[in-house]
N, C-alpha and C positions, 0 to 999 in steps of 0.2 A: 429805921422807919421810912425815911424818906426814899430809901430803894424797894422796899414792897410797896409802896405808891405808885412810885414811876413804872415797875415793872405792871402793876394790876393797871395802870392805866393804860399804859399799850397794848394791853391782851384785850381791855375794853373796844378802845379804837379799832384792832382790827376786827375784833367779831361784831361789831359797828355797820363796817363797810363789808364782810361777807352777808350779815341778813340784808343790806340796803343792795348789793348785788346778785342778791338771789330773789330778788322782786319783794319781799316784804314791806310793809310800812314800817313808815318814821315812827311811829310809836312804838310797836313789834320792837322793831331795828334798838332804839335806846330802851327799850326794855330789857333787853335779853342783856345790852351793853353793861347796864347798869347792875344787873344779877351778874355778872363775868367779874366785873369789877370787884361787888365784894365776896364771890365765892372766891377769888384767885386773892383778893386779900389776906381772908382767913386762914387759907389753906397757907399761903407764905409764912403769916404769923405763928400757927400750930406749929411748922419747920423748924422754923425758927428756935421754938422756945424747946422744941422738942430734941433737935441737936446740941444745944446749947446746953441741957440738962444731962442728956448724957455724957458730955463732953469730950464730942467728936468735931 
């Protein structure tokens, strides 16, 4: 758990500082961050349980 956090949380951060460096607003910018955050959650989690099941 606490590695699909860290991991969805740096993916956050940088797509953070690409929309704040492509001129977008602070709100834009944590929006998109905060949709990054938990579609790369989910998607880790689904892996996750989805390898795990198979058991590879």
């Amino acid at each position: 758990m606490p590695r699909r956090i860290v991991i969805s949380a740096v993916l956050a951060v940088v797509l953070l500082a690409l929309q704040l460096l492509a001129g977008n607003g602070i709100g834009a910018a944590l929006a998109s961050a905060v949709i990054g955050f938990v579609v790369a959650f989910v998607v880790l989690l689904l892996s996750d349980r989805w390898f795990t099941r198979r058991g590879r």
